[in-house]
GULUMFI-674544 format. One line per field, with one value per residue: residue in one letter; residue number from 1; x, y, z of N, C-alpha, C in turn. Coordinates in steps of 0.1 Angstrom, whole numbers, padded with zeros to 4 digits. Layout:
GULUMFI-674544
vofi: [A,...];
bake: [NUM,...];
nxx: [X,...];
nyy: [Y,...];
nzz: [Z,...];
caxx: [X,...];
cayy: [Y,...];
cazz: [Z,...];
cxx: [X,...];
cyy: [Y,...];
czz: [Z,...];
END
This chain:
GULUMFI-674544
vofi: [X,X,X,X,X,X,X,X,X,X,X,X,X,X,X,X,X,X,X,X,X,X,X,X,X,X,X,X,X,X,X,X,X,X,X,X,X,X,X,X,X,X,X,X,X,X,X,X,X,X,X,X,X,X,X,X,X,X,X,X,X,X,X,X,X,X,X,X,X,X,X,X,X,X,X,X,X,X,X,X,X,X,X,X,X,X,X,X,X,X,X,X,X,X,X,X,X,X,X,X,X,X,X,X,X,X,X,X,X,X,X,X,X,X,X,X,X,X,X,X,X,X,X,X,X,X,X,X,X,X,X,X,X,X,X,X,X,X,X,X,X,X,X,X,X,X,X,X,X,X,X,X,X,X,X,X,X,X,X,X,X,X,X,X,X,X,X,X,X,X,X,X,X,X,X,X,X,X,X,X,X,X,X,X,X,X,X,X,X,X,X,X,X,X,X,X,X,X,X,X,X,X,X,X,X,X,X,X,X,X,X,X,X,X,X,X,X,X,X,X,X,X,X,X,X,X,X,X,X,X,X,X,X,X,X,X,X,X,X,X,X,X,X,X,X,X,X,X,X,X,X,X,X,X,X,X,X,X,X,X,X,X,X,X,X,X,X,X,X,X,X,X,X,X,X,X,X,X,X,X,X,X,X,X,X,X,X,X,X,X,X,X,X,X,X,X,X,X,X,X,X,X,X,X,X,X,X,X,X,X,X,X,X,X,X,X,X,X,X,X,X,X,X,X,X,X,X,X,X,X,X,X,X,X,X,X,X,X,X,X,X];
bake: [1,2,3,4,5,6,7,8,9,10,11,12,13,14,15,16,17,18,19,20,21,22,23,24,25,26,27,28,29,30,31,32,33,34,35,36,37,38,39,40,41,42,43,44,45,46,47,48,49,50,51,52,53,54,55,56,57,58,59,60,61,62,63,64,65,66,67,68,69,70,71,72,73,74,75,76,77,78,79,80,81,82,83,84,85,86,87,88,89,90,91,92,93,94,95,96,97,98,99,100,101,102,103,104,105,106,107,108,109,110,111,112,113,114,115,116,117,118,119,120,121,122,123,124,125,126,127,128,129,130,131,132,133,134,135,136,137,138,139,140,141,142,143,144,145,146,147,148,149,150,151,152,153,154,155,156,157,158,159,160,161,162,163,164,165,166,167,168,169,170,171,172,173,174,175,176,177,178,179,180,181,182,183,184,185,186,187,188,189,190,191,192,193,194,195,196,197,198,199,200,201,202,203,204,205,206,207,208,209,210,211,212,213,214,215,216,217,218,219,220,221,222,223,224,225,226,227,228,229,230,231,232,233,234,235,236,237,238,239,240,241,242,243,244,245,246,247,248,249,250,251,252,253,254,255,256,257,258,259,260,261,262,263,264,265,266,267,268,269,270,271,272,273,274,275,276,277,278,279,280,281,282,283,284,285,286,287,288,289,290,291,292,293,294,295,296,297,298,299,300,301,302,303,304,305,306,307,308,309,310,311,312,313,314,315,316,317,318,319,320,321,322,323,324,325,326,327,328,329,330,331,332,333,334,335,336,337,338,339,340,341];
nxx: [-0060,-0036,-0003,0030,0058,0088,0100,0127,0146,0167,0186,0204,0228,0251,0267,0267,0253,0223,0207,0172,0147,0146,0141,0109,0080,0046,0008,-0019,-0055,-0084,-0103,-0091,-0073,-0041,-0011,0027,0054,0086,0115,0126,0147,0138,0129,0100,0085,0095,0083,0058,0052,0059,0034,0016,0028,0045,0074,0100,0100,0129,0134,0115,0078,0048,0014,-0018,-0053,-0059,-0043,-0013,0012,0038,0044,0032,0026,0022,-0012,-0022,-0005,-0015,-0047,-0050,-0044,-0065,-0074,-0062,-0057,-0042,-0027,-0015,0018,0019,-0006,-0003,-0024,-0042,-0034,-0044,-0071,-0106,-0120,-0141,-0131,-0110,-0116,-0128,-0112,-0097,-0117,-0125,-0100,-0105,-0127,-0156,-0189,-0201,-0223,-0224,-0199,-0207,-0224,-0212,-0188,-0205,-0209,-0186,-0179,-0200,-0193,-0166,-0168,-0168,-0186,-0201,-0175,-0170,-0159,-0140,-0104,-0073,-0057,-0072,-0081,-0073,-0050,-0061,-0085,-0074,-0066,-0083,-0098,-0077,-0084,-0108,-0108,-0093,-0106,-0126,-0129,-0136,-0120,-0103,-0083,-0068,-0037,-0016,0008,0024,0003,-0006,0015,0022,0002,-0015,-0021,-0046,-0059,-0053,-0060,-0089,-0083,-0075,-0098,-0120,-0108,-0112,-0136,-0144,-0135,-0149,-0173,-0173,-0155,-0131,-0097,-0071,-0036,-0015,0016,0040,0058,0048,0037,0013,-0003,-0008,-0016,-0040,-0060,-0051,-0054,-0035,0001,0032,0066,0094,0127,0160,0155,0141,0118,0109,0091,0061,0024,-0007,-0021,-0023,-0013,0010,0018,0015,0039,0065,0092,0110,0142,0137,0111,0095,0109,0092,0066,0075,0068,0042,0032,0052,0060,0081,0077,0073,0091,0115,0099,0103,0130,0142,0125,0136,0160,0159,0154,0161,0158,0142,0124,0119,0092,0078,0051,0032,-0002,-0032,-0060,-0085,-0070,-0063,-0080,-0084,-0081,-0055,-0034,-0045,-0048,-0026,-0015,-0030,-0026,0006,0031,0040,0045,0034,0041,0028,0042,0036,0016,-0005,-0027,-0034,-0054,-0061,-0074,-0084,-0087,-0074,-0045,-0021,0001,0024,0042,0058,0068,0083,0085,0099,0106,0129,0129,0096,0087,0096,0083,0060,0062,0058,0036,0019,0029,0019,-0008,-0009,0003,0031,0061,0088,0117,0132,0162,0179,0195];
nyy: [0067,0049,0055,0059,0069,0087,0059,0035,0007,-0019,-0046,-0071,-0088,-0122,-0112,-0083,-0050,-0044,-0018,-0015,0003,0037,0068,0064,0078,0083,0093,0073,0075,0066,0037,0042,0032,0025,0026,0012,0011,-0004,-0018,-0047,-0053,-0027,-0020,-0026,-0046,-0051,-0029,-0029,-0049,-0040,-0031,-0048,-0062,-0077,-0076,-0054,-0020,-0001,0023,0048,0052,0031,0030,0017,0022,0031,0021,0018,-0004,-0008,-0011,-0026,-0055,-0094,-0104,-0073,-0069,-0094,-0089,-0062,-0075,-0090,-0072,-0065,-0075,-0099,-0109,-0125,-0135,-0159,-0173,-0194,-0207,-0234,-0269,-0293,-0283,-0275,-0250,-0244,-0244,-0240,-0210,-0206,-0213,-0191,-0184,-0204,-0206,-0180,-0186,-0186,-0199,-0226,-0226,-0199,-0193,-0212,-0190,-0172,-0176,-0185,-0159,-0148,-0158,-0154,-0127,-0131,-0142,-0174,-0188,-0224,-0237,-0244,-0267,-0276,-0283,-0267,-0274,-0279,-0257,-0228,-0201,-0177,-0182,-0193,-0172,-0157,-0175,-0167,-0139,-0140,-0151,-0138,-0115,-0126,-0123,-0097,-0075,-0035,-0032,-0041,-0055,-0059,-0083,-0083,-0094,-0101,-0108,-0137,-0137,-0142,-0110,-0109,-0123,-0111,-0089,-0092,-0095,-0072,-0056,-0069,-0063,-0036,-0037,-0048,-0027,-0006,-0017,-0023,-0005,-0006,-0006,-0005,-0012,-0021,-0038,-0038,-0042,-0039,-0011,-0011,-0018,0001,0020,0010,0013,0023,0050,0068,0070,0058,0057,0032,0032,0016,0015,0034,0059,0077,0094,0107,0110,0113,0095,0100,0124,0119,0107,0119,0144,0131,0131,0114,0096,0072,0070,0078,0056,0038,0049,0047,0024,0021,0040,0045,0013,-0015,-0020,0004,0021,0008,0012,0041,0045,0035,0052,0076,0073,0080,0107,0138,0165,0189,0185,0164,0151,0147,0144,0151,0144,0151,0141,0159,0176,0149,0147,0172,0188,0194,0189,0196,0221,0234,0231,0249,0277,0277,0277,0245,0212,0187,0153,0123,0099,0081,0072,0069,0062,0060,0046,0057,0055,0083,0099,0101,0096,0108,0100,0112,0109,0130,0143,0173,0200,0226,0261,0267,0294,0293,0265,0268,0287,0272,0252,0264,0273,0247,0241,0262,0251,0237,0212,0183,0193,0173,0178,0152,0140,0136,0116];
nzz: [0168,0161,0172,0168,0183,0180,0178,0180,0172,0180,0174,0187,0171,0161,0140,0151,0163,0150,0136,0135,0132,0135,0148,0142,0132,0136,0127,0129,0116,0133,0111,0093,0059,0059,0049,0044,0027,0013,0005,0005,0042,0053,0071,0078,0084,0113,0120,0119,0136,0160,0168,0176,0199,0191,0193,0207,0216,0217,0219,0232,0222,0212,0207,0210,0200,0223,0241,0253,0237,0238,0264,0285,0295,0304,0310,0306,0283,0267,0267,0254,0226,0220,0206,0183,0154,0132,0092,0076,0051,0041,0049,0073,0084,0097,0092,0093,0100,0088,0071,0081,0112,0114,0111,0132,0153,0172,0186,0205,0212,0228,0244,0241,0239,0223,0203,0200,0184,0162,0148,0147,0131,0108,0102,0091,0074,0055,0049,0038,0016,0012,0014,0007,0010,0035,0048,0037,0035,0044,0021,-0001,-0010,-0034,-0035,-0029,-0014,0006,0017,0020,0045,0064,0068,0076,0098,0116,0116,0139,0162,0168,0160,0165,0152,0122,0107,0084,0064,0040,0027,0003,-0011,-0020,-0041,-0075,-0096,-0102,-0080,-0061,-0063,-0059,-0033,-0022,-0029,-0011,0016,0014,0013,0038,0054,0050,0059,0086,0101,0100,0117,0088,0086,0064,0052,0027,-0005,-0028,-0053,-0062,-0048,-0026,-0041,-0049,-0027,-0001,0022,0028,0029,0040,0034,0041,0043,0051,0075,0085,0084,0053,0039,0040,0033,0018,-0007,-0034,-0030,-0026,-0049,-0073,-0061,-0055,-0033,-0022,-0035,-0039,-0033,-0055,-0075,-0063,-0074,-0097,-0104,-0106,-0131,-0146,-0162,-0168,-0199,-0208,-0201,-0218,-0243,-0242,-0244,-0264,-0284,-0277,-0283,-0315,-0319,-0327,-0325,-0307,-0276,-0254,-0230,-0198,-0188,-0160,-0141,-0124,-0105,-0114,-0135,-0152,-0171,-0187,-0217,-0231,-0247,-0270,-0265,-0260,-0288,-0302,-0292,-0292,-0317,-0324,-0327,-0319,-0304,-0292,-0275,-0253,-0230,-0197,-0174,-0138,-0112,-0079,-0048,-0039,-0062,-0099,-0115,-0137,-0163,-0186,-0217,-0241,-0277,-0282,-0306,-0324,-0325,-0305,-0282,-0283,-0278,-0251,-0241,-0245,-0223,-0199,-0205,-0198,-0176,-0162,-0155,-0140,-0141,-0133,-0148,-0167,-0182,-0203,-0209,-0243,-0269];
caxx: [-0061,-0027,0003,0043,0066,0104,0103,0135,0146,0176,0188,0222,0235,0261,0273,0272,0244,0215,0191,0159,0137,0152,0134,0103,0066,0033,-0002,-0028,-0064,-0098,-0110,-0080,-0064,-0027,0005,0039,0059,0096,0119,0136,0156,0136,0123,0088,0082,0096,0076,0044,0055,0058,0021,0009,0035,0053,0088,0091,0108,0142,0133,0103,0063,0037,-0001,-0026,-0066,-0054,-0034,0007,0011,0051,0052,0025,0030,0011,-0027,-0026,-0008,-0031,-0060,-0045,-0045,-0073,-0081,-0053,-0053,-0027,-0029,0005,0016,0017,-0019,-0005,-0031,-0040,-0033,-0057,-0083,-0117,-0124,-0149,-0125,-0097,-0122,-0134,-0100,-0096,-0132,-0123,-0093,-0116,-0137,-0166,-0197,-0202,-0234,-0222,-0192,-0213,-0230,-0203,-0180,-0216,-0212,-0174,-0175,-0206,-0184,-0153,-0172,-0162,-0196,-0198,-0161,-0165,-0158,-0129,-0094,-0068,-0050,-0083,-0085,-0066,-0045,-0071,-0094,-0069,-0062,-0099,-0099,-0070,-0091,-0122,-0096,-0083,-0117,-0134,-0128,-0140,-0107,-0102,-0072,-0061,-0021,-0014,0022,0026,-0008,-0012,0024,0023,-0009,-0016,-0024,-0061,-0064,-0045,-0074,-0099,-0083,-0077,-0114,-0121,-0102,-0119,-0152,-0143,-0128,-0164,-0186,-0168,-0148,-0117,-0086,-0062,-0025,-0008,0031,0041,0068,0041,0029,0001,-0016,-0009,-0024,-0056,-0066,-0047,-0057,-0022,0011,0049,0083,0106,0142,0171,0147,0138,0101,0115,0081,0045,0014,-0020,-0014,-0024,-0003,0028,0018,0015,0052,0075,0102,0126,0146,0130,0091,0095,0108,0080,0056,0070,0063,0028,0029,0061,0064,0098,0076,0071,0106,0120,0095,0109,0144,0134,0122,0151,0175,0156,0147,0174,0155,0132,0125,0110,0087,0070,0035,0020,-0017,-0038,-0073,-0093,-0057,-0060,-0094,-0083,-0076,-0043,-0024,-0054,-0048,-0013,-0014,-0039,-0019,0012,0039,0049,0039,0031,0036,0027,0049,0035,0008,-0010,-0039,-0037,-0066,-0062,-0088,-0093,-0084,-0064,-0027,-0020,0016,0023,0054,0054,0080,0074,0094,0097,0114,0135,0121,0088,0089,0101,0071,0046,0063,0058,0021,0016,0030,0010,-0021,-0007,0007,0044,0066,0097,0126,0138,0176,0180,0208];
cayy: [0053,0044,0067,0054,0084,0081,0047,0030,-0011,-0027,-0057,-0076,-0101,-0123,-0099,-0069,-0044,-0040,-0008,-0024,0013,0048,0079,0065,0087,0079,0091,0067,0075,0054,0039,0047,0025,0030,0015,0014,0005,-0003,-0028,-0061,-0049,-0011,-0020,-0023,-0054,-0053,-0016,-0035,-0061,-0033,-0025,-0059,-0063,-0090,-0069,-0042,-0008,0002,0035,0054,0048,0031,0028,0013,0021,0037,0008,0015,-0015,-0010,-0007,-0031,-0072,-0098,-0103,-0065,-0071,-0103,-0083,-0052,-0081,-0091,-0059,-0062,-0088,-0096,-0118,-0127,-0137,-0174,-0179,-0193,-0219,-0252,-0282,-0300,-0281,-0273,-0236,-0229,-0252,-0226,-0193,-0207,-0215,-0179,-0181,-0211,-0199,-0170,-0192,-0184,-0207,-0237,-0222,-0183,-0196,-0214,-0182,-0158,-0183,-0185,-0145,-0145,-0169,-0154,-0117,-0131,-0148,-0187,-0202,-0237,-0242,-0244,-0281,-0275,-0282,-0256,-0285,-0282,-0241,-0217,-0190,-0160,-0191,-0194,-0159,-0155,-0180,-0158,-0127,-0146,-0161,-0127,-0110,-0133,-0116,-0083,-0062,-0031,-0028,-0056,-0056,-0072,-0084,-0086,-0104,-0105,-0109,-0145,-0141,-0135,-0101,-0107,-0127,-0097,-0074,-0096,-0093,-0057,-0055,-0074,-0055,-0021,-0037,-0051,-0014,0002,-0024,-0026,0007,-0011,0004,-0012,-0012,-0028,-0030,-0044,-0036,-0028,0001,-0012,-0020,0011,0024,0001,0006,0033,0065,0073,0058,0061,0048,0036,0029,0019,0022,0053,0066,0091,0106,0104,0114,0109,0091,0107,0135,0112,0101,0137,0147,0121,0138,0109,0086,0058,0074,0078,0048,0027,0060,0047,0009,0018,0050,0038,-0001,-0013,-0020,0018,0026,0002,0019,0056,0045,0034,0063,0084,0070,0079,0113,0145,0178,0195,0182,0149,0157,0138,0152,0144,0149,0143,0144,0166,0179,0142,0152,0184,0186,0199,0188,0207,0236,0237,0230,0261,0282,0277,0271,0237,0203,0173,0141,0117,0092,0069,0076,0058,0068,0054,0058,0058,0057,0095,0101,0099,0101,0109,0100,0111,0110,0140,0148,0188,0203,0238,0269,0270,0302,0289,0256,0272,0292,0260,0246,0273,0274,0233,0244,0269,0242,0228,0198,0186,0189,0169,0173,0140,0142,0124,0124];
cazz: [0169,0165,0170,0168,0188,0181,0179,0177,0175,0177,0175,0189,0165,0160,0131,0155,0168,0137,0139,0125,0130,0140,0147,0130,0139,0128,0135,0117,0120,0130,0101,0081,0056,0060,0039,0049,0015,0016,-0001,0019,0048,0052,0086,0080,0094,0126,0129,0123,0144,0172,0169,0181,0211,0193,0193,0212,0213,0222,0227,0222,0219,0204,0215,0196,0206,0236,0249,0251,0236,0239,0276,0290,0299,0305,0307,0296,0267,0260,0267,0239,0214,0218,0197,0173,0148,0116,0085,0069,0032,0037,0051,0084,0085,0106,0075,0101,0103,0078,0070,0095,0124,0111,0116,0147,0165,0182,0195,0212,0228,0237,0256,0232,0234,0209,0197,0191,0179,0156,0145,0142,0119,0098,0097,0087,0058,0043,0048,0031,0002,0015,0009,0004,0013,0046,0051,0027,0043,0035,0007,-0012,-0015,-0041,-0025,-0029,-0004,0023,0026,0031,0054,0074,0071,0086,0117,0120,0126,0145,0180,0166,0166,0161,0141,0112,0103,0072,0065,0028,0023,-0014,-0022,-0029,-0050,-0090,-0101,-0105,-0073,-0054,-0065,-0057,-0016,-0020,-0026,-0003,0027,0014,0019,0054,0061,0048,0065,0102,0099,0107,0108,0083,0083,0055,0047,0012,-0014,-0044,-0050,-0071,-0035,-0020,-0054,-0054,-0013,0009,0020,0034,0028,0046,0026,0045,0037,0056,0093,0085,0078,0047,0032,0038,0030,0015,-0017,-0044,-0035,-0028,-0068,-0075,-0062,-0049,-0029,-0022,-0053,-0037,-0034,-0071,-0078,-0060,-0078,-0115,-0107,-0112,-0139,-0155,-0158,-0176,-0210,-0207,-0198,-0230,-0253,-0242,-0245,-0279,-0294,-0277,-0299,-0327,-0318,-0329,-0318,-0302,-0260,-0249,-0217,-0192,-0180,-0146,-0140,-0109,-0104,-0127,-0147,-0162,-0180,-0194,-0232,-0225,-0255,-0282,-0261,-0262,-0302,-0308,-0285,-0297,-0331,-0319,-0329,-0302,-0310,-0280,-0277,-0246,-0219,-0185,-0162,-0127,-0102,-0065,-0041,-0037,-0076,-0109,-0120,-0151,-0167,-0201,-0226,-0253,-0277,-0287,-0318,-0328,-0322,-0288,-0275,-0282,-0273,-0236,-0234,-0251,-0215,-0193,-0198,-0195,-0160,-0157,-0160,-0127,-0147,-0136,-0162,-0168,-0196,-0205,-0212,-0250,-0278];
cxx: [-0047,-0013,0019,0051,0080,0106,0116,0140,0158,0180,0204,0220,0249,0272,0275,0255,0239,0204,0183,0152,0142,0140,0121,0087,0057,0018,-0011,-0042,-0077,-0103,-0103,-0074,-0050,-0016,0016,0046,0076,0104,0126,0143,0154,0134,0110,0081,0083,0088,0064,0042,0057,0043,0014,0019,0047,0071,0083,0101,0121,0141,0116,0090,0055,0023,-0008,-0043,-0064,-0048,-0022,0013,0029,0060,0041,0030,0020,-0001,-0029,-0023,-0018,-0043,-0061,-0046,-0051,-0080,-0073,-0048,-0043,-0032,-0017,0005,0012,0008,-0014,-0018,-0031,-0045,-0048,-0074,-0093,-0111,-0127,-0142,-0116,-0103,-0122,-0123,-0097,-0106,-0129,-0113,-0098,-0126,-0153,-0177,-0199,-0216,-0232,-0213,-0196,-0218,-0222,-0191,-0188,-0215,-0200,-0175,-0187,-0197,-0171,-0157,-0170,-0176,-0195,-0183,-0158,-0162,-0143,-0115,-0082,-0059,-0063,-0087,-0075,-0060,-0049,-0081,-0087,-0063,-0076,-0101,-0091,-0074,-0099,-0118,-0094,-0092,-0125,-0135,-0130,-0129,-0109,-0094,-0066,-0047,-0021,-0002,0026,0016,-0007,0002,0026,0011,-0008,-0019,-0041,-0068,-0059,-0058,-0083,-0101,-0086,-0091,-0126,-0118,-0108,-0131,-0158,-0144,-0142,-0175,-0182,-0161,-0138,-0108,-0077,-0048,-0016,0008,0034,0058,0063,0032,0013,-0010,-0020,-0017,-0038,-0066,-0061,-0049,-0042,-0013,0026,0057,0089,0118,0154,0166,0144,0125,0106,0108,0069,0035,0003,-0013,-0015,-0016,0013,0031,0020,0033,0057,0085,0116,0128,0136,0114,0089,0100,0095,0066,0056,0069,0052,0024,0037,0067,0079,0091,0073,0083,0112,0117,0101,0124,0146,0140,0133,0154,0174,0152,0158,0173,0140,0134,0112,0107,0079,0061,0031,0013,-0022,-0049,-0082,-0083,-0059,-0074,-0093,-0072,-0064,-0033,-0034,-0051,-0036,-0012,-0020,-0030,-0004,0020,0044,0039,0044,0034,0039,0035,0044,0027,0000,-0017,-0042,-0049,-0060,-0076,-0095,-0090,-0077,-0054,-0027,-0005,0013,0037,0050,0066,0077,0088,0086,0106,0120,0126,0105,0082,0091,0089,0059,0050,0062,0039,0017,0020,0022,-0008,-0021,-0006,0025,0052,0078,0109,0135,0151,0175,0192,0202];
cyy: [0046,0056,0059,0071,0078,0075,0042,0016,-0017,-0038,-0065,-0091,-0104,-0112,-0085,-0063,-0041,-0030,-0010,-0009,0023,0057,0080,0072,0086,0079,0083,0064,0062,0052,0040,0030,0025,0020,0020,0003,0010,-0017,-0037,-0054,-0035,-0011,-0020,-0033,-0057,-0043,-0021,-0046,-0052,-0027,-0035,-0064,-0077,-0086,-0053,-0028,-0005,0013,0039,0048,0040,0028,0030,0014,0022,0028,0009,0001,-0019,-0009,-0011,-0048,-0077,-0101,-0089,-0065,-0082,-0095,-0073,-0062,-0084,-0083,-0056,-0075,-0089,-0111,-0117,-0136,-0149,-0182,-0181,-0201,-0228,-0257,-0292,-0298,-0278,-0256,-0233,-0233,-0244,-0212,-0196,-0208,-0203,-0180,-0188,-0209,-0191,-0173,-0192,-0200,-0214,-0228,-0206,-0184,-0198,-0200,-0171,-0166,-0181,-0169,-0143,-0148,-0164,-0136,-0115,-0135,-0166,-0194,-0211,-0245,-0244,-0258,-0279,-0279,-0271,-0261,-0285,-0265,-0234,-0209,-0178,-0168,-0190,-0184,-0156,-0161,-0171,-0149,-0130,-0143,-0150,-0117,-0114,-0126,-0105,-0072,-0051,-0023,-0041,-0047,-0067,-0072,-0091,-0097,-0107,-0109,-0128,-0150,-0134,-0123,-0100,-0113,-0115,-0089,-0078,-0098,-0086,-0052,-0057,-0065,-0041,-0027,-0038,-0036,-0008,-0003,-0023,-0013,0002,-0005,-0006,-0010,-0021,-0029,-0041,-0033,-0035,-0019,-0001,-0016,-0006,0021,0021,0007,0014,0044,0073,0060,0065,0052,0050,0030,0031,0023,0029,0055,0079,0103,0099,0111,0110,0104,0093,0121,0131,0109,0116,0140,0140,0128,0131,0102,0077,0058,0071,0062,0035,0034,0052,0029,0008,0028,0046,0018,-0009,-0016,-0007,0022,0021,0009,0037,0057,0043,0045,0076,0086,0081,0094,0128,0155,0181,0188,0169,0152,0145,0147,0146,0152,0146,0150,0145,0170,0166,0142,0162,0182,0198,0198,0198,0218,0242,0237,0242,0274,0287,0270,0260,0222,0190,0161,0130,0102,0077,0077,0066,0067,0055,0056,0052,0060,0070,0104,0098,0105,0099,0107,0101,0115,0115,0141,0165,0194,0215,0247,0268,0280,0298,0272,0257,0273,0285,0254,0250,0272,0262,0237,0252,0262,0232,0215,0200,0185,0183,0170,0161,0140,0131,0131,0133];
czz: [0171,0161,0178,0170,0190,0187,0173,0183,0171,0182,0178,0181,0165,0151,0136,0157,0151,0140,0129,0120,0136,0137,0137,0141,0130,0134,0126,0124,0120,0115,0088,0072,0051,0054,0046,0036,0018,0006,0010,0023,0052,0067,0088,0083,0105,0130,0131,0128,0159,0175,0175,0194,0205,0192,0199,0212,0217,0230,0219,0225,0211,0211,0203,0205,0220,0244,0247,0252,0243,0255,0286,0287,0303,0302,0302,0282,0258,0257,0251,0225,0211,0206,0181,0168,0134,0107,0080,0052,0032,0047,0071,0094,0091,0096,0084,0103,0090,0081,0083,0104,0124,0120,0134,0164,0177,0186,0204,0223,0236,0250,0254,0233,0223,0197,0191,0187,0163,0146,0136,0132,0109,0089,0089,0073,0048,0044,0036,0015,0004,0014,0004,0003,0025,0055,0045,0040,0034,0018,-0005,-0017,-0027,-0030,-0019,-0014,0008,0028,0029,0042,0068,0075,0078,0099,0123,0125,0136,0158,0181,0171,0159,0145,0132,0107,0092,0067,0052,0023,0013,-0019,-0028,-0036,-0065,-0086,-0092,-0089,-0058,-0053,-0062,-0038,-0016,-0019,-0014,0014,0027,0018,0030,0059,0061,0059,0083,0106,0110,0101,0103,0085,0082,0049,0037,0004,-0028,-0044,-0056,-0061,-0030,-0031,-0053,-0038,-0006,0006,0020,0030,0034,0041,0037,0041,0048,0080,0093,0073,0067,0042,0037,0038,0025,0003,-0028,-0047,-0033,-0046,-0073,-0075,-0052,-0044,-0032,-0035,-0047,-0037,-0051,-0081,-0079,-0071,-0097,-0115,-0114,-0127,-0152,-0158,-0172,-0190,-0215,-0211,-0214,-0244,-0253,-0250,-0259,-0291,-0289,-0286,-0312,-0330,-0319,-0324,-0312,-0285,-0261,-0234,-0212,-0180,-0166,-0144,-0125,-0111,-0115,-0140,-0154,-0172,-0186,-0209,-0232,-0237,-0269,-0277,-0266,-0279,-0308,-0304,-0295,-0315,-0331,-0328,-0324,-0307,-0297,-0278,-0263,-0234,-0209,-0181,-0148,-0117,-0089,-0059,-0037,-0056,-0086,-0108,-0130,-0159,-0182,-0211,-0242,-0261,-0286,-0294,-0318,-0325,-0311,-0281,-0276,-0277,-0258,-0235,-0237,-0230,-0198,-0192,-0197,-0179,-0154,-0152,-0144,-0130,-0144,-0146,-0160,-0180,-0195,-0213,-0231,-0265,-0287];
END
C-alpha cells in the first residue's frame, strides 16, 4: 500500500543546508495501522508530509496505492490525493462554516451533487458519532467534536489512506481515547489504512499494529509493537517504551525505595503476552531460598497483547539469588538488575 525507498529531504535555509529525513524505508501494509513516534525535530513530519505530495523527496521514493506520489505533478498528483487524506492537531477548520458545511466542503470541490452530497455528509456524522451537532459551528463544539468533524471532512471522498499529524495531541487523556477508538473503528469498518505520527507512546500503545522511531531523520527501529514493548533496542525506543510502563510516579517511587534498600538485587521484570499471567513470583518462592518483596508493578495492553512491567527486590544468598535469576529468564521474562546503594 505504501512503501518509502531511501528517502531523503533537505532543506536550504538561511542557517545553512538542514537534512529533515535520511536513508529512511518503509513498507506499510493495506489496512494497516501504522505509527511513526519521534520527539520535535526527528523528521517525522516532513516524512508524512512526503506521503501526500505536499514536500517532496530529494532523493529516493515514495508511492502510496500505487501512485509515485514523489515523482508525479499536476492533475496526477491531484488525482493521487484524491485518495490520500490527513487530519492535523489543530482541527483545521472553516470558523464559518456548520459541521455538516465543514464535512461537505471536499464534496463540493469534488463536484459532488447537492443531493449525494447531502447523503454521504448524513453517513459521515452518524460514523463519527456528531448527531445532533450538525448545525453546530466549530465555536460551539469541544475538541474531541471538531476533531470528529476533521475525520468526517477527511473521509468524505472515500480515500484510501488517512495521515494523522499529531491528532490527539492537543486533547485530554479521556478525550484522546475516545478518537483512538474512534480511528480503530473507522480502520475495522472501511479497512482504511492509517498512518499516524505522534510523540506518545500511549497512542502507539492504544491503536498501532506497527510502529518506526525516528530520531535525528533517521528511521532507527521498527517493528510490530508489542515486540518493540517487549525489547527496545535503541535509548530512545525505550525511553518512549517507559513513558507508558514506567511513568515518573513510578520512577520517584523506585528511587525511593533504592535509598532504603542495603542488600540483596532490585530487578525489573518484563512480561508480554501470556508471560504476564503466569504466577511467576509463587514459583520462584517454592523453587527457591530467597524472599520477593515486590516493590512496584504495571500491565499495559496493546492491540495484539499485554506488557508486563514489574519492580522486585530478591534477598538471599548470592549464589542463589543468581540461579532464583537464571530461571525467571528461563520463563522468557526480561530481566533487569537495577544498580542501587
Amino acid at each position: 500500500m505504501i512503501s518509502i525507498k531511501n528517502v531523503k529531504k533537505i532543506f536550504s535555509t538561511k542557517q545553512g543546508i538542514v537534512t529533515a529525513v535520511t536513508d529512511a524505508n518503509l513498507e506499510i501494509e493495506e489496512g494497516e495501522i501504522f505509527g511513526v513516534i519521534g520527539y520535535s525535530g526527528a523528521g517525522k513530519s516532513t516524512l508524512i508530509r512526503m506521503l501526500n505530495g505536499l514536500e517532496i523527496p530529494t532523493d529516493g521514493s515514495v508511492t502510496v496505492a500505487g501512485k509515485q506520489v514523489s515523482h508525479i505533478k499536476g492533475a496526477d498528483l491531484r488525482a493521487a490525493r484524491q485518495e490520500i487524506s490527513m487530519i492535523f492537531q489543530h482541527f483545521n477548520l472553516l470558523w464559518s462554516r456548520t459541521v455538516r458545511e465543514n464535512i461537505a466542503f471536499p464534496l463540493e470541490i469534488a463536484g459532488i451533487p447537492k443531493q449525494k452530497r447531502k447523503e454521504r455528509v448524513d453517513e459521515l456524522i452518524q460514523l463519527v458519532g456528531l448527531q445532533g451537532r450538525e448545525d453546530s459551528y466549530p465555536s460551539q463544539l469541544s475538541g474531541g467534536q471538531k476533531q470528529r468533524v476533521g475525520i468526517a471532512r477527511a473521509l468524505a471522498n472515500n480515500p484510501k489512506v488517512l495521515l494523522c499529524d499529531e491528532a490527539t495531541s492537543a486533547l485530554d487523556p479521556q478525550t484522546t481515547d475516545s478518537i483512538l477508538e474512534l480511528l480503530v473503528d473507522i480502520n475495522k469498518k472501511l479497512g482504511l489504512t492509517i498512518v499516524l505520527i505522534t510523540h506518545e507512546m500511549h497512542v502507539i500503545r492504544k491503536i498501532c499494529h506497527r510502529v518506526a522511531v525516528m530520531e535525528d531523520g533517521k528511521i532507527v527501529e521498527q517493528g510490530p509493537v508489542l515486540e518493540v514493548f517487549k525489547d527496545p533496542k535503541q535509548q530512545i525506543t525505550k525511553r518512549f517504551v517507559q513513558q507508558v510502563t514506567e511513568p515518573e510516579e513510578t520512577k520517584e517511587t523506585i528511587q525511593h525505595l533504592l535509598k532504603q534498600i542495603t542488600s540483596g538485587k532490585v530487578i525489573q521484570l518484563s512480561f508480554v503476552g501470556e508471560g504476564t499471567e503466569q504466577p511467576l513470583i509463587t514459583n520462584l518462592i517454592r523453587k527457591y531460598d530467597v524472599t520477593v518483596n515486590i516493590l512496584q508493578g504495571k500491565i499495559s495492553q496493546t492491540r495484539d497483547g499485554s506488557y508486563g512491567s514489574l519492580f522486585i527486590h530478591m534477598d538471599g544468598k548470592e549464589d542463589v539469588v543468581n540461579d532464583a535469576i537464571h530461571f525467571i529468564e528461563s520463563q522468557q521474562v526480561r530481566v533487569e538488575v537495577i544498580p542501587h546503594a
